[in-house]
C-alpha positions in Angstrom: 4.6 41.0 20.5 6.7 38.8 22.5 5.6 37.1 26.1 7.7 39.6 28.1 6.4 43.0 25.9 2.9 41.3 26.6 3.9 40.9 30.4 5.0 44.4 30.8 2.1 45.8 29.4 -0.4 43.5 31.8 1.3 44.3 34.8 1.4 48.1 34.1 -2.6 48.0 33.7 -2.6 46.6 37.0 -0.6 49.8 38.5 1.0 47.6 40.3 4.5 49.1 42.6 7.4 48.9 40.1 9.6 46.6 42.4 6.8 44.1 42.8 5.8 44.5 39.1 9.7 44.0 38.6 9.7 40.7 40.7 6.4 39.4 39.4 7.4 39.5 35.8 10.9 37.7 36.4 8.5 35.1 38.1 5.7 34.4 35.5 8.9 34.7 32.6 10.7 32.4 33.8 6.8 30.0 34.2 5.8 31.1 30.5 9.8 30.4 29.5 9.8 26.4 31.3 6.6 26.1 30.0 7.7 26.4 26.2 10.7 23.7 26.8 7.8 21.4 27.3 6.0 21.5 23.7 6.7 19.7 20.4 8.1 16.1 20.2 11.5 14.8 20.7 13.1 11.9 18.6 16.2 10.5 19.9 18.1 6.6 19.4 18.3 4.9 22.6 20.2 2.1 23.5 17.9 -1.6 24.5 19.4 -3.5 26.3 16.4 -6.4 25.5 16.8 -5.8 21.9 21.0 -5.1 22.3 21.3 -2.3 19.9 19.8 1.1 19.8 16.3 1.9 18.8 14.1 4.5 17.5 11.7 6.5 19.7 9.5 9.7 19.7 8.6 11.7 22.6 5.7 14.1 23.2 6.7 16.4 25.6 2.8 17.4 26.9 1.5 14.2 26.8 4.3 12.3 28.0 3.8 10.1 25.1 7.1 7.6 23.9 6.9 5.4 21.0 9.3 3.3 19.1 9.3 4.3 15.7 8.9 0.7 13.7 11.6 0.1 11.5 11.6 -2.9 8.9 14.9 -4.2 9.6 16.5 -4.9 12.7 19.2 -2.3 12.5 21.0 -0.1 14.9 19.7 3.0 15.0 22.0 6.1 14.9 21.7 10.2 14.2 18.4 11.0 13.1 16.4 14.4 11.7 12.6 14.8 12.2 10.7 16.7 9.4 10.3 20.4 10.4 6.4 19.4 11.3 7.8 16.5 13.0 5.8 14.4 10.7 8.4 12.1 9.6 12.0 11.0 10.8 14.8 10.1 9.0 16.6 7.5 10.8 20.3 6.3 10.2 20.7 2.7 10.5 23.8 0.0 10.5 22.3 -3.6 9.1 24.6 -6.2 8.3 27.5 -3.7 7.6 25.7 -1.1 5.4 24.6 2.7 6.3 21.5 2.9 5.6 18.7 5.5 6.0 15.0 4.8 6.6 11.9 7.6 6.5 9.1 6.9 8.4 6.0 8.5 9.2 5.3 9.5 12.8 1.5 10.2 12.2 -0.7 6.8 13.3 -1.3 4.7 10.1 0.5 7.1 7.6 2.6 4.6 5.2 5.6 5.2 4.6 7.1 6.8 0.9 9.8 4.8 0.5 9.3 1.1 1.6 12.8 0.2 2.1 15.8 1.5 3.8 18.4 2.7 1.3 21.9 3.7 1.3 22.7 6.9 3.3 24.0 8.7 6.3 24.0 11.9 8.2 20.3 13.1 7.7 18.8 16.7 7.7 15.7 18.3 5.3 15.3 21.2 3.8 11.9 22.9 3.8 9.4 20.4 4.2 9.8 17.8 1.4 13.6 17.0 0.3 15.8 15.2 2.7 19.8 15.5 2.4 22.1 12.9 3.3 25.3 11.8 2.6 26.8 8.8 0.8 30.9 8.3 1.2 31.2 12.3 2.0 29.0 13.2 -1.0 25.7 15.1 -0.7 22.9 13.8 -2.0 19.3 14.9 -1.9 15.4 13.1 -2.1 12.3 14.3 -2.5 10.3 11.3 -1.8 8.6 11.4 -5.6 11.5 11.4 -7.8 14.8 9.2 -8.0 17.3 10.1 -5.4 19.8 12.6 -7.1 24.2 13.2 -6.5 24.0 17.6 -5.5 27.5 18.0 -4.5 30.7 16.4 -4.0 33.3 16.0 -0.9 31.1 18.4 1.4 32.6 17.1 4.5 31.3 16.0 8.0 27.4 16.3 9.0 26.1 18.5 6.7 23.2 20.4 7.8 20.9 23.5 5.5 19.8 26.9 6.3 17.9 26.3 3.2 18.0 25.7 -0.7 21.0 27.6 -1.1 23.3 27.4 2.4 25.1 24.2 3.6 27.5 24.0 6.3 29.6 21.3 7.0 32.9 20.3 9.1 36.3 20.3 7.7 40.0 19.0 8.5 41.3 22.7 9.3 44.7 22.0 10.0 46.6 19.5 12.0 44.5 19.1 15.1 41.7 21.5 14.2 38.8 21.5 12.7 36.6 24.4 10.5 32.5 24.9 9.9 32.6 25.6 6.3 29.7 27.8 4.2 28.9 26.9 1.1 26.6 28.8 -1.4 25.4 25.7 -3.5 24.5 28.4 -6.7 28.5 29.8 -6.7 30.0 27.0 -5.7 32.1 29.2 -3.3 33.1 27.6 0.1 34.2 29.9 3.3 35.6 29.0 6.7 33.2 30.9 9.2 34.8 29.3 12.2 37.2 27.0 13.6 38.4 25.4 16.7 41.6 23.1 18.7 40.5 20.0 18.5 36.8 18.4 16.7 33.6 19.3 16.9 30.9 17.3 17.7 27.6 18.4 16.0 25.6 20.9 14.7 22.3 22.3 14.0 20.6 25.2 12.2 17.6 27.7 14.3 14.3 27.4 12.4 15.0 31.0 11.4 18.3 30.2 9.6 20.1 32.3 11.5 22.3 30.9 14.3 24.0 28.0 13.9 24.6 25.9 17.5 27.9 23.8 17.3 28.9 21.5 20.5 32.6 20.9 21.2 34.3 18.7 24.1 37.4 18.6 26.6 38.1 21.3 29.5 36.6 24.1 27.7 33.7 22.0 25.9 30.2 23.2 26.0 27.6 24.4 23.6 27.5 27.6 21.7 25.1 29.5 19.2 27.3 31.8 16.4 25.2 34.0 14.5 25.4 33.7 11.0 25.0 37.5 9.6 26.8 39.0 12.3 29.6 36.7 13.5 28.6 36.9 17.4 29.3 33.8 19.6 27.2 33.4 22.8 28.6 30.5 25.0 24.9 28.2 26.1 26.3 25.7 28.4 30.0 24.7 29.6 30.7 21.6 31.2 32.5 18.8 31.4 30.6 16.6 30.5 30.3 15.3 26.6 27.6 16.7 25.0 25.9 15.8 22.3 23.3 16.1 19.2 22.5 19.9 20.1 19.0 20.8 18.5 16.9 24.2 18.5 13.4 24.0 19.5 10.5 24.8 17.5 9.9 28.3 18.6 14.4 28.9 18.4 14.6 29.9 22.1 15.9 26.5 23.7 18.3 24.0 23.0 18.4 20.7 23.5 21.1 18.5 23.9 22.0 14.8 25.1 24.5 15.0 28.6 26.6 12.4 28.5 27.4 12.8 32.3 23.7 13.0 33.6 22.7 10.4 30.5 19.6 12.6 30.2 18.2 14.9 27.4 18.2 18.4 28.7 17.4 21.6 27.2 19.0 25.5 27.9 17.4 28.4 27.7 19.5 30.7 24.7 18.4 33.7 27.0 20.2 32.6 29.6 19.2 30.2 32.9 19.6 27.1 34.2 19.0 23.6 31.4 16.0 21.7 32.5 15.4 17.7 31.8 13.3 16.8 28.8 13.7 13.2 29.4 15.7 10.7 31.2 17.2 8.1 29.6 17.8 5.8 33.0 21.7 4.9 32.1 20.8 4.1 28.1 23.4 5.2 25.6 21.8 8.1 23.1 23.0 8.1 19.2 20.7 10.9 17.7 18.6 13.6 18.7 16.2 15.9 17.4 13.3 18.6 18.3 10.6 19.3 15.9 6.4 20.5 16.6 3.8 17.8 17.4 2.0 16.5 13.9 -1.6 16.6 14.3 -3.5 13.4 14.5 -0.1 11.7 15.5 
């Protein structure tokens, strides 16, 4: 049963009037709804000024908790995609020219799988052991035991899985537009599913698989979510401000995102409401952004 079903059924015990049962349950679901937007751990690349070049960090929302996640170069951090426990991040770095990705374990004293940053870009994972990445617009996937392996060529731009099976990706549509593109890995059979003036900016699959959130920018940019069975488009947030690096909750009812206008991390509710701030990033540029549960014994 979900937190408002459960509501309903409390306050009607209570025999409470039905305008003041009315008002009371808008109140505690919009408490319960806040609440949620504060659990799980945030990874994001921040700029240092100190250092001069963007670093790694993790962010427990309950505990208040940041920590730079150690790298063993010093590289410039970029996107980024945290393991769907949040047990390991996938970071994208630039060292001495190269784009390179580096895995590393967010639980204390866990070591990492693979010593060494190796070539790579544009992170996601599928299920809880293979990451995907991208070398020179092909996809390529790892499984942290055996060698990493070519899956398919010329997918396009910042590939991201529903799972095994679905990738979608962004396309040149035509001269100034832009496409998301399906692609059924098994048939080889690539669709256009939607398209937009312009370019989009980044993407992200719910932990359901079954809205895809896509962020866009200029006078009508915002975020939206399109449902992938049914083709429906609900508008999250509109502004003019850039924004970046949407990325679902754990539980799939907030999204996150980085403001470029406010330079904070901020998250909207997909039922509808006002965003609230995750995290303040105090005037530091943000490269990478990602939303994932907290790891026991992190």
């Amino acid at each position: 049963m979900n937190n408002k079903a459960t509501l309903v059924t409390v306050l009607t015990k209570w025999r409470l009037p039905r305008k003041n049962r009315k008002m009371l349950l808008i109140l505690i679901a919009a408490i319960v709804s806040t609440a949620s937007a504060q659990e799980g751990r945030l990874a994001f690349s921040a700029y240092d000024e100190a250092a001069g070049r963007h670093l790694c960090y993790t962010y427990d929302l309950e505990t208040d908790d940041l920590r730079e996640v150690p790298l063993p170069v010093e590289a410039d951090c970029g996107d980024l995609a945290l393991i769907y426990d949040g047990s390991r991040v996938a970071v994208e770095l630039e060292f001495e020219g190269e784009e390179l990705l580096y895995v590393c374990p967010t639980r204390t004293g866990e070591r990492a799988l693979h010593p060494e940053p190796f070539p790579g870009a544009e992170p996601s994972w599928i299920e809880y052991t293979t990451l995907c990445y991208t070398i020179d617009g092909d996809l390529w996937h790892w499984n942290g035991v055996t060698d990493p392996l070519m899956w398919q060529a010329d997918v396009g731009r910042s590939p991201v899985h529903r799972d095994w099976l679905n990738v979608y990706y962004i396309l040149d549509y035509e001269e100034d537009k832009e496409a998301v593109a399906h692609l059924n890995v098994n048939e080889g059979v690539e669709e256009l599913i939607h398209w937009t003036p312009g370019r989009y900016d980044d993407f992200d699959v719910s932990p359901d698989g079954f809205y895809l959130t896509l962020s866009w920018n200029g006078d009508d940019g915002g975020l939206f979510v399109l449902h992938l069975e049914e083709g429906e488009e609900t508008e999250i947030v509109r502004s003019k401000h850039e924004l970046r690096y949407p990325s679902f909750s754990p539980d799939g009812e907030w999204l996150a995102y980085y403001d470029v206008g406010t330079e904070a991390i901020l998250a909207a509710p997909l039922e509808g409401g006002e965003p609230v701030e995750l995290y303040d990033l105090a005037g530091r540029s943000c490269r990478g952004l990602d939303w994932a549960p907290t790891p026991e014994d992190w």
